[in-house]
SELUMDO-357633 format. One record per atom (N, C-alpha, C, O, CB): x, y, z. Coordinates in steps of 0.05 Angstrom, whole numbers, plus 5000, padded with zeros to 4 digits. Glycine has a CB too. Example, Ala and Ser with C-alpha at 12.3 -4.5 7.8 and 13.67 -1.06 7.14 Angstrom:
BEGIN
<atom u="5264" v="4886" w="5156"/>
<atom u="5246" v="4910" w="5156"/>
<atom u="5264" v="4934" w="5156"/>
<atom u="5285" v="4934" w="5169"/>
<atom u="5226" v="4911" w="5181"/>
<atom u="5257" v="4955" w="5142"/>
<atom u="5273" v="4979" w="5143"/>
<atom u="5258" v="5001" w="5157"/>
<atom u="5268" v="5023" w="5161"/>
<atom u="5282" v="4988" w="5114"/>
END
This chain:
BEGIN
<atom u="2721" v="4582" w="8782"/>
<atom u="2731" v="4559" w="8768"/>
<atom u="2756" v="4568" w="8753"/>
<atom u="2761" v="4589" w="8741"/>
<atom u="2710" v="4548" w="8749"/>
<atom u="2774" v="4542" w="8759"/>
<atom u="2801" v="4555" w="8745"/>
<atom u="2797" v="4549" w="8716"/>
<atom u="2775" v="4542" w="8706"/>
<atom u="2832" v="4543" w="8756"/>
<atom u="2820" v="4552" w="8704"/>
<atom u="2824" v="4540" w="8671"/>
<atom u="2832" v="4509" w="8666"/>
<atom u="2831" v="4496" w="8645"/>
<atom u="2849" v="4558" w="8655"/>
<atom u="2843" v="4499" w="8699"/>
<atom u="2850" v="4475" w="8702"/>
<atom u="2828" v="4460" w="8701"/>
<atom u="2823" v="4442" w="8685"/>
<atom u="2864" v="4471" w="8722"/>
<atom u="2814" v="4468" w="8719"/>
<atom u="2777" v="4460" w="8725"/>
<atom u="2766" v="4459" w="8697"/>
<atom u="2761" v="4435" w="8691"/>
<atom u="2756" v="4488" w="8746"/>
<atom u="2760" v="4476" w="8674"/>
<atom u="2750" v="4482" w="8664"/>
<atom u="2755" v="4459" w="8635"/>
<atom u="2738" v="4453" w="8619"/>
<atom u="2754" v="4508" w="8667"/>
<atom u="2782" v="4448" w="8636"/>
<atom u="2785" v="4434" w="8626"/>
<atom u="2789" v="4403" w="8635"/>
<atom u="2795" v="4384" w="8620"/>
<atom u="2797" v="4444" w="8616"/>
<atom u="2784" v="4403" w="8660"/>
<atom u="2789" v="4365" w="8666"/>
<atom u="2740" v="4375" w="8659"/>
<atom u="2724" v="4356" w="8654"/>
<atom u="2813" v="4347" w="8728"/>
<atom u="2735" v="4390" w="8661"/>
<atom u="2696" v="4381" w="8660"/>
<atom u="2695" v="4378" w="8627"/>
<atom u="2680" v="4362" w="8617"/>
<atom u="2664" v="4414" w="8674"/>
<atom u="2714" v="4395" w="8608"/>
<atom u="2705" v="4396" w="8583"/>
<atom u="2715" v="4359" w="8581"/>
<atom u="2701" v="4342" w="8571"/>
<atom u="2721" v="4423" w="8561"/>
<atom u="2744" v="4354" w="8593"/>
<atom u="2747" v="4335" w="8573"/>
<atom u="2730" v="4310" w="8587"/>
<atom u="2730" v="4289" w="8574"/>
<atom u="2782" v="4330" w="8566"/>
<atom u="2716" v="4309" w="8612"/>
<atom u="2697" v="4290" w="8628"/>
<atom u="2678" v="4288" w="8603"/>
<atom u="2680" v="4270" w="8586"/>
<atom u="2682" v="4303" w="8660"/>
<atom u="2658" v="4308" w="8603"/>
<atom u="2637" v="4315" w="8577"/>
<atom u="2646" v="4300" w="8553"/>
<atom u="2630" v="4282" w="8545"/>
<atom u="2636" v="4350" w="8568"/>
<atom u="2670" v="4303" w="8539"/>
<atom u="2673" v="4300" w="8519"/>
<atom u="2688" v="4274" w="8505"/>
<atom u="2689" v="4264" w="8482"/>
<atom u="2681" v="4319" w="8516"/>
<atom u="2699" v="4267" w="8534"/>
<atom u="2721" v="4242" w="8524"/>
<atom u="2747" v="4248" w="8512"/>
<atom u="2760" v="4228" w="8505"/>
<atom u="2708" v="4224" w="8503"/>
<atom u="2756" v="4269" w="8510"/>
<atom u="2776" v="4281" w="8490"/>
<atom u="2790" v="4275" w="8520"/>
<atom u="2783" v="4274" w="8544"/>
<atom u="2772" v="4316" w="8471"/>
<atom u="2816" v="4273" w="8505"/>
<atom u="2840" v="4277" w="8525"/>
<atom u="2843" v="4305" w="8537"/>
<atom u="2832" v="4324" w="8527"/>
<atom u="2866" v="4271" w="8511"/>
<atom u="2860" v="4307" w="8561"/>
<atom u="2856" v="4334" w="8574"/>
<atom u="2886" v="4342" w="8558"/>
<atom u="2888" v="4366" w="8562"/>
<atom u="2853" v="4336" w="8613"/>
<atom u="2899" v="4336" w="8549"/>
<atom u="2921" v="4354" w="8533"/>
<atom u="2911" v="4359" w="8509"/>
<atom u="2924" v="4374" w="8495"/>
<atom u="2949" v="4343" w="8530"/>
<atom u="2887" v="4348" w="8499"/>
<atom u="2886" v="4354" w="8469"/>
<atom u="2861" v="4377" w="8476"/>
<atom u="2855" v="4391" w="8458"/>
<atom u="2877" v="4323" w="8443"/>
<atom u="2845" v="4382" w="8506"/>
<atom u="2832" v="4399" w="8502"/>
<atom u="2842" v="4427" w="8512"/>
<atom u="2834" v="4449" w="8505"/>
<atom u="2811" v="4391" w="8511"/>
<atom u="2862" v="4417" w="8530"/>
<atom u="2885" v="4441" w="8526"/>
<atom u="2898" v="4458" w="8502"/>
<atom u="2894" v="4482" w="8500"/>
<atom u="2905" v="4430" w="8535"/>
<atom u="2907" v="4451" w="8492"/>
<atom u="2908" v="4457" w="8461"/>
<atom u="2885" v="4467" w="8450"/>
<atom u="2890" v="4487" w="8438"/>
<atom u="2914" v="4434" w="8446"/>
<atom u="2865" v="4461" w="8449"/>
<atom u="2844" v="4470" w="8437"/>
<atom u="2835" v="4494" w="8451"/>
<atom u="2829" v="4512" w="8437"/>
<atom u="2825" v="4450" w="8435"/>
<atom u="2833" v="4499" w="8484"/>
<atom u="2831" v="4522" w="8487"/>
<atom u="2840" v="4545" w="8487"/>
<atom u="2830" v="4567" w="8486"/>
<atom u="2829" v="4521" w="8497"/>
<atom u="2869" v="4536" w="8487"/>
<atom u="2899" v="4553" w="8479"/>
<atom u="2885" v="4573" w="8457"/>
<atom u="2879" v="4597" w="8455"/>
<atom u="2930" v="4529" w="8463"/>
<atom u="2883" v="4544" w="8438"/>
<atom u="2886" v="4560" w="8406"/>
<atom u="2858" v="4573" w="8410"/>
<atom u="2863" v="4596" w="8402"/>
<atom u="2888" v="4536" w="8372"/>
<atom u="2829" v="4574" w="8419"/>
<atom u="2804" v="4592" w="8419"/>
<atom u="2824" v="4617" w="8436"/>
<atom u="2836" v="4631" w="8420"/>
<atom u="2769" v="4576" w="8440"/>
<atom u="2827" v="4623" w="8456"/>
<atom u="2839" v="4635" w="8475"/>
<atom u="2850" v="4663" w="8448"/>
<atom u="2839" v="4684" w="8442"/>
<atom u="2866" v="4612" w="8496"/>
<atom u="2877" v="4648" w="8437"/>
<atom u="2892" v="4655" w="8416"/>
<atom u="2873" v="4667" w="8399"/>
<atom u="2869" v="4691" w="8400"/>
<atom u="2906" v="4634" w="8404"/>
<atom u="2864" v="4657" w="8388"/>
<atom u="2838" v="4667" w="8361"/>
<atom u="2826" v="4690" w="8376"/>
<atom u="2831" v="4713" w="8367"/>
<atom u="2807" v="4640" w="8351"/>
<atom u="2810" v="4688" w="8399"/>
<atom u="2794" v="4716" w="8410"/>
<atom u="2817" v="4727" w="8407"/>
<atom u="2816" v="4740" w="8385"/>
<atom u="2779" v="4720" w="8441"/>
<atom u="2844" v="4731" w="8418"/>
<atom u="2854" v="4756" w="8430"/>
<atom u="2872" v="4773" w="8406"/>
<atom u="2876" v="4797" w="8408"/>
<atom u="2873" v="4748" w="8458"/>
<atom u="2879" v="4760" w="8388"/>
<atom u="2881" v="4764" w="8355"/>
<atom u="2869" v="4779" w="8339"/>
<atom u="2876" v="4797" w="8324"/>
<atom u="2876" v="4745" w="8343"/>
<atom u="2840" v="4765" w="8345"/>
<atom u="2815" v="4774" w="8323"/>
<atom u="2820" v="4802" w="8340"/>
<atom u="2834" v="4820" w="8333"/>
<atom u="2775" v="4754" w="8322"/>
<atom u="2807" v="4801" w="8363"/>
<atom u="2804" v="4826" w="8376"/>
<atom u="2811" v="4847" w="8380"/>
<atom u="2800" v="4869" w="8384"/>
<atom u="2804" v="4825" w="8389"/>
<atom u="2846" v="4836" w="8377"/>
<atom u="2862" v="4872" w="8383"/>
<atom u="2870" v="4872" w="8352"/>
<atom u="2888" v="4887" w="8346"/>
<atom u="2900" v="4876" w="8410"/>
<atom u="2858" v="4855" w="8328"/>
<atom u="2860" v="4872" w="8311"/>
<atom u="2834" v="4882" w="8302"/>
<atom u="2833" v="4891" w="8279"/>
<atom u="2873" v="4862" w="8293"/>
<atom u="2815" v="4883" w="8315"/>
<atom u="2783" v="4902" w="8318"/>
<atom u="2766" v="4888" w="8304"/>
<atom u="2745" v="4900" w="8299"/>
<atom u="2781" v="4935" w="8304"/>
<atom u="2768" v="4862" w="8295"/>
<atom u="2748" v="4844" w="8294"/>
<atom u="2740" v="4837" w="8317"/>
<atom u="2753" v="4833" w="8337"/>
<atom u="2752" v="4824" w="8282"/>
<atom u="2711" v="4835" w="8312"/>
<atom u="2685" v="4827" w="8335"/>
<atom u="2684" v="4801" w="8328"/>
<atom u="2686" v="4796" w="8304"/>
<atom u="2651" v="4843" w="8332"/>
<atom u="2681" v="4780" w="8347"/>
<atom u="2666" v="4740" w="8352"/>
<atom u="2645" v="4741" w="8364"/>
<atom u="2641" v="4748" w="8387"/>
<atom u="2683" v="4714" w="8373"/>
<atom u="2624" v="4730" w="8341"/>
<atom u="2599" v="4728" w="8349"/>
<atom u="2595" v="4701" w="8352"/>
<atom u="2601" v="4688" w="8332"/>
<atom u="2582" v="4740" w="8333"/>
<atom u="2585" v="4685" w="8375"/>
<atom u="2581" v="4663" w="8385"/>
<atom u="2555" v="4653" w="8395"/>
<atom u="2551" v="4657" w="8419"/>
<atom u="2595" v="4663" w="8401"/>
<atom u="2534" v="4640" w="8380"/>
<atom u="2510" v="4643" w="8377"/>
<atom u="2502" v="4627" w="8404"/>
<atom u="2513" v="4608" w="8414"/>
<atom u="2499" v="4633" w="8350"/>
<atom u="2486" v="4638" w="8411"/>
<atom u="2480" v="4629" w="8445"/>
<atom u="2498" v="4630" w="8462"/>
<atom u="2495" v="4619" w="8484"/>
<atom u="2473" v="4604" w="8450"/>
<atom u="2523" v="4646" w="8457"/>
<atom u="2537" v="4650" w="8485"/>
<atom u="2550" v="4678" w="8496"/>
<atom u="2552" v="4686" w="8519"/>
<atom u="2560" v="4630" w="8485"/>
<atom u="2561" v="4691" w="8466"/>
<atom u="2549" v="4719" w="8466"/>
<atom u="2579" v="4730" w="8441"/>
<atom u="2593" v="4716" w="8427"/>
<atom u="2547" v="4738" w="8508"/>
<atom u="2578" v="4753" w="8445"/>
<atom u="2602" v="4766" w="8430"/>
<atom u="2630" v="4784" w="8446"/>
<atom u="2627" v="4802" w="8463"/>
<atom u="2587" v="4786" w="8411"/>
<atom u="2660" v="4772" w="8434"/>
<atom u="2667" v="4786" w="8445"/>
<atom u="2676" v="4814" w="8421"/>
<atom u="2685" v="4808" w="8399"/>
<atom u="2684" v="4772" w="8464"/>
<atom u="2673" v="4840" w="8429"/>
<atom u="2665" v="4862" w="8416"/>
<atom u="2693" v="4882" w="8428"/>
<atom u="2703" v="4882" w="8450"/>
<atom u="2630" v="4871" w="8425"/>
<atom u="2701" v="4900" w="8402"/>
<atom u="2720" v="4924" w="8404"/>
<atom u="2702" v="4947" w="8416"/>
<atom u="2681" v="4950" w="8404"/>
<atom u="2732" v="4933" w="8373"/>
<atom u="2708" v="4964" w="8439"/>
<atom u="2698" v="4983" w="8443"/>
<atom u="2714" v="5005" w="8445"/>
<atom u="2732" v="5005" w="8461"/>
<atom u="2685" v="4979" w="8460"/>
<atom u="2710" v="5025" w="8430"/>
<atom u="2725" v="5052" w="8438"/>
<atom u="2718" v="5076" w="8455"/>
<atom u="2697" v="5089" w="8451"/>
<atom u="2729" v="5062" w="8418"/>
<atom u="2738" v="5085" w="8475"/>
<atom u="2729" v="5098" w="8500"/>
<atom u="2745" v="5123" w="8481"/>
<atom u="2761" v="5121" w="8461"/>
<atom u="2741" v="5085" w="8538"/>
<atom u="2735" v="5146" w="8495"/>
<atom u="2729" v="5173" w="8472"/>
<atom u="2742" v="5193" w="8490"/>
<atom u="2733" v="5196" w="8513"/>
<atom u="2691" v="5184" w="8463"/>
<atom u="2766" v="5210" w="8479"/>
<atom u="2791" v="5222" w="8499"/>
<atom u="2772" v="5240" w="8523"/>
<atom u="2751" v="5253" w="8519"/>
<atom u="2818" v="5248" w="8479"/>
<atom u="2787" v="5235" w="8548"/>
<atom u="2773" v="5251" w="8565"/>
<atom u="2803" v="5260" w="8584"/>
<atom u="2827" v="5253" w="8587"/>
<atom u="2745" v="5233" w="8582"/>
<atom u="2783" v="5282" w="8594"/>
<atom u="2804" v="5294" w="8624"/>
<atom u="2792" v="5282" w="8643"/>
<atom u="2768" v="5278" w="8647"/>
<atom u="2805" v="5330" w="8635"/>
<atom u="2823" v="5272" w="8661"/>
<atom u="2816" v="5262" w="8688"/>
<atom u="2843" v="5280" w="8706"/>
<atom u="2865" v="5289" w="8700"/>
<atom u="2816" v="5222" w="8690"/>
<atom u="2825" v="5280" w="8731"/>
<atom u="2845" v="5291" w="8753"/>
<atom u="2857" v="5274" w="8774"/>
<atom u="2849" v="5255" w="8787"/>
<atom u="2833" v="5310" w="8769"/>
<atom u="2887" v="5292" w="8772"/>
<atom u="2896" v="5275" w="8793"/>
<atom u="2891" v="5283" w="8824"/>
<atom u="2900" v="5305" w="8831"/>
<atom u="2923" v="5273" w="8788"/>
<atom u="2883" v="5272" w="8837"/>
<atom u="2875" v="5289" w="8873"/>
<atom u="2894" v="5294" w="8878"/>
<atom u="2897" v="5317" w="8884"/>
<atom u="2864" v="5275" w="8902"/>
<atom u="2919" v="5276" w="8877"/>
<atom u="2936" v="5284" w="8896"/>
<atom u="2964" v="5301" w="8890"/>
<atom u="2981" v="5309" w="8905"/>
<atom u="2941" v="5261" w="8907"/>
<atom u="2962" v="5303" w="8857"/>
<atom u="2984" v="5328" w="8853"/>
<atom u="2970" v="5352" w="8846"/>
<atom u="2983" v="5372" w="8839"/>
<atom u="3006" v="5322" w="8830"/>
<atom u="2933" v="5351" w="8846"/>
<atom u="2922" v="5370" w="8841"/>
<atom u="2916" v="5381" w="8813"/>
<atom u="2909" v="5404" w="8809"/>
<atom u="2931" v="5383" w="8853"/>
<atom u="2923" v="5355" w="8788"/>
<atom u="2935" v="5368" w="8764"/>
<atom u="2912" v="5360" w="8747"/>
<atom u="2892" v="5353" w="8759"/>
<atom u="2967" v="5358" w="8753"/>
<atom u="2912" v="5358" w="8722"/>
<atom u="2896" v="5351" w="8701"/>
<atom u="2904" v="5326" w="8685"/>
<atom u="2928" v="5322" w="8684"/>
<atom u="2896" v="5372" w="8685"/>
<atom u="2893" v="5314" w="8675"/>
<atom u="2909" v="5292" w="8666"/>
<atom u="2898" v="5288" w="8640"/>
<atom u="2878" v="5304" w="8641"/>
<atom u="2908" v="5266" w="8683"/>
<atom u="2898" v="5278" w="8617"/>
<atom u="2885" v="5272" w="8586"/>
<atom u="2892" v="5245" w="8588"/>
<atom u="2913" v="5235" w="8594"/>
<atom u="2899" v="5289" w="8556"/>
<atom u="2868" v="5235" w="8582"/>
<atom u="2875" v="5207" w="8575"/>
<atom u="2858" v="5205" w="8538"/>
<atom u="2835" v="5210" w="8532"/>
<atom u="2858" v="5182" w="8605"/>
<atom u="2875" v="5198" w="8525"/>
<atom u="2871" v="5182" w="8500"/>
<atom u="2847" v="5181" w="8495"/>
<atom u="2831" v="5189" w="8512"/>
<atom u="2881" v="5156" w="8499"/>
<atom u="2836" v="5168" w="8464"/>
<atom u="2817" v="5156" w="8457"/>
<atom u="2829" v="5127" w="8461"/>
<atom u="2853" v="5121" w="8459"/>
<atom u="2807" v="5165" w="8431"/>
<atom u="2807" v="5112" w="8466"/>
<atom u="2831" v="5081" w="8465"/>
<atom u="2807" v="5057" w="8459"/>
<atom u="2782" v="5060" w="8462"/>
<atom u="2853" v="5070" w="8504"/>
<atom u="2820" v="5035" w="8450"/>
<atom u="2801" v="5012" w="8448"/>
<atom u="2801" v="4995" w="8476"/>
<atom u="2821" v="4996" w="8492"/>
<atom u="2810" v="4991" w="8421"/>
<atom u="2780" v="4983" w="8480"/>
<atom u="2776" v="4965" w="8504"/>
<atom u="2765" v="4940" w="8496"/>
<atom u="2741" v="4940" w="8488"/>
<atom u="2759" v="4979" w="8525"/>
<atom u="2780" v="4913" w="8497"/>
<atom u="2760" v="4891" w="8492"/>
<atom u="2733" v="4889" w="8510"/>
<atom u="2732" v="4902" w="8531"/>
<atom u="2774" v="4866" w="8496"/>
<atom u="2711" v="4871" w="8504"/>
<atom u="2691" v="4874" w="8523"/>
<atom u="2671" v="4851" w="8510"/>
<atom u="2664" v="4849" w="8487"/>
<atom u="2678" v="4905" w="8526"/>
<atom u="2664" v="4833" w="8535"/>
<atom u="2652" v="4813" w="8523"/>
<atom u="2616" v="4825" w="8529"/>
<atom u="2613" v="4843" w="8545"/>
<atom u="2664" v="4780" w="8538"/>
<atom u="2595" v="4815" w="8516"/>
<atom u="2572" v="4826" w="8521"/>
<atom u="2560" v="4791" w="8519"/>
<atom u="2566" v="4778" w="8498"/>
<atom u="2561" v="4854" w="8498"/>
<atom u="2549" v="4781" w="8533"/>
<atom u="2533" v="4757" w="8537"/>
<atom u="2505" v="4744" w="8522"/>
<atom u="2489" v="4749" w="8540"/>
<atom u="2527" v="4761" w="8561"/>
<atom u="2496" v="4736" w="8509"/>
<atom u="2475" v="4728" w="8498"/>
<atom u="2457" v="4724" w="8507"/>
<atom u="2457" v="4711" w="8529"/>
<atom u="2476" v="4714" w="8488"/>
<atom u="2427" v="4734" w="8493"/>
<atom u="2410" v="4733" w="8521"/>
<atom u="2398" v="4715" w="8538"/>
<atom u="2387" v="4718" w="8559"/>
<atom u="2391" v="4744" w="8519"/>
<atom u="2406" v="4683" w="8518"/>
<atom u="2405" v="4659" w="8528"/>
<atom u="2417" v="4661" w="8555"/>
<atom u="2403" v="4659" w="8575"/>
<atom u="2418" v="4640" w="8510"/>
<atom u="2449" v="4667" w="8553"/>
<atom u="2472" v="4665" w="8573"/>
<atom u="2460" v="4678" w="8596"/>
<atom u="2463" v="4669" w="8619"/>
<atom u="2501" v="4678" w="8563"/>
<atom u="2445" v="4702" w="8590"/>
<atom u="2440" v="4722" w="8615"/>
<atom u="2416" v="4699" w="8625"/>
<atom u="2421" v="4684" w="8644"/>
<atom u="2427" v="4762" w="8605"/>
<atom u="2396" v="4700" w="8613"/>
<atom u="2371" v="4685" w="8623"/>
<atom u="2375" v="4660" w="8633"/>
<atom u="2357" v="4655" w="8649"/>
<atom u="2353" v="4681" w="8605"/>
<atom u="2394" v="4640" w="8628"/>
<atom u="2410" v="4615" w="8641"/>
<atom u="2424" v="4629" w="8661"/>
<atom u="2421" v="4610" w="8677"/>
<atom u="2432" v="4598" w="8621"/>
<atom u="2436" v="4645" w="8676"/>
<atom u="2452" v="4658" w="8696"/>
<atom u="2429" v="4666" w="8716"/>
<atom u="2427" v="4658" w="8739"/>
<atom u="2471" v="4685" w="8684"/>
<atom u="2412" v="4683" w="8702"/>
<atom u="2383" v="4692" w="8726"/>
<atom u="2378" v="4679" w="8736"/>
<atom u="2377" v="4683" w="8760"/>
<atom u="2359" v="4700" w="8722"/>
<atom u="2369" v="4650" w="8724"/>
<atom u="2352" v="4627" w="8741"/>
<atom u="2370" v="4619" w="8754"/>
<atom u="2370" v="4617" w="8779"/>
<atom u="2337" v="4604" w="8728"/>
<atom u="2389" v="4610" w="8737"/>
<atom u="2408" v="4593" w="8760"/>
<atom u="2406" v="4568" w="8757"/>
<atom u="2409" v="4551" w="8774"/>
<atom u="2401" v="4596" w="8791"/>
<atom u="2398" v="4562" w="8726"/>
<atom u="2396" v="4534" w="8716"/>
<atom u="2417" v="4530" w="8702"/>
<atom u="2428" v="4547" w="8688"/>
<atom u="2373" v="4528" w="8701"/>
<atom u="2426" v="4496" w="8706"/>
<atom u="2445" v="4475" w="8709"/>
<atom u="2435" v="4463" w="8673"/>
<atom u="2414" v="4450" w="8671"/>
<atom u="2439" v="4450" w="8744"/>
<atom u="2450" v="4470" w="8650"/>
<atom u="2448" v="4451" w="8628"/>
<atom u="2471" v="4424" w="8631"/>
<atom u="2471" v="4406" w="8614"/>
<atom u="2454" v="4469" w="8600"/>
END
């Protein structure tokens, strides 16, 4: 499903105009990616969190120049799902 999709079903559901729910997703969109890369976590009750994770410096190789490589400590966004969300996904049930 696109983001186009995603918003002609919200604004079907809701009655809201599809440019005003445009906007509205914009600005959630905006807020996660804000909160996030400044290392605040969004907790979203029944749908899940999206969470700062930090990956911890390691060596990797390169095959093909044969060399060593260091990669960083670094942050990674990462959404983790609620267990509602997971258990609605298993069945495969339609709210």
């Amino acid at each position: 499903m696109t983001k186009a999709e995603t918003i002609s079903r919200i604004a079907d559901k809701t009655g809201i105009q599809i440019d005003e729910v445009e906007k509205i997703l914009e600005a959630f969109f905006i807020t996660v990616k804000n909160s996030v890369s400044q290392g605040d976590n969004i907790y979203v009750r029944g749908f899940g969190s999206f969470i700062v994770k930090q990956r911890a410096k390691k060596t990797a190789r390169n095959i093909s120049l044969n060399t060593t490589v260091i990669i960083p400590a670094h942050n990674i966004p990462f959404f983790k799902p609620s267990k509602e969300f997971t258990n609605q996904v298993k069945e495969g049930a339609l709210v």
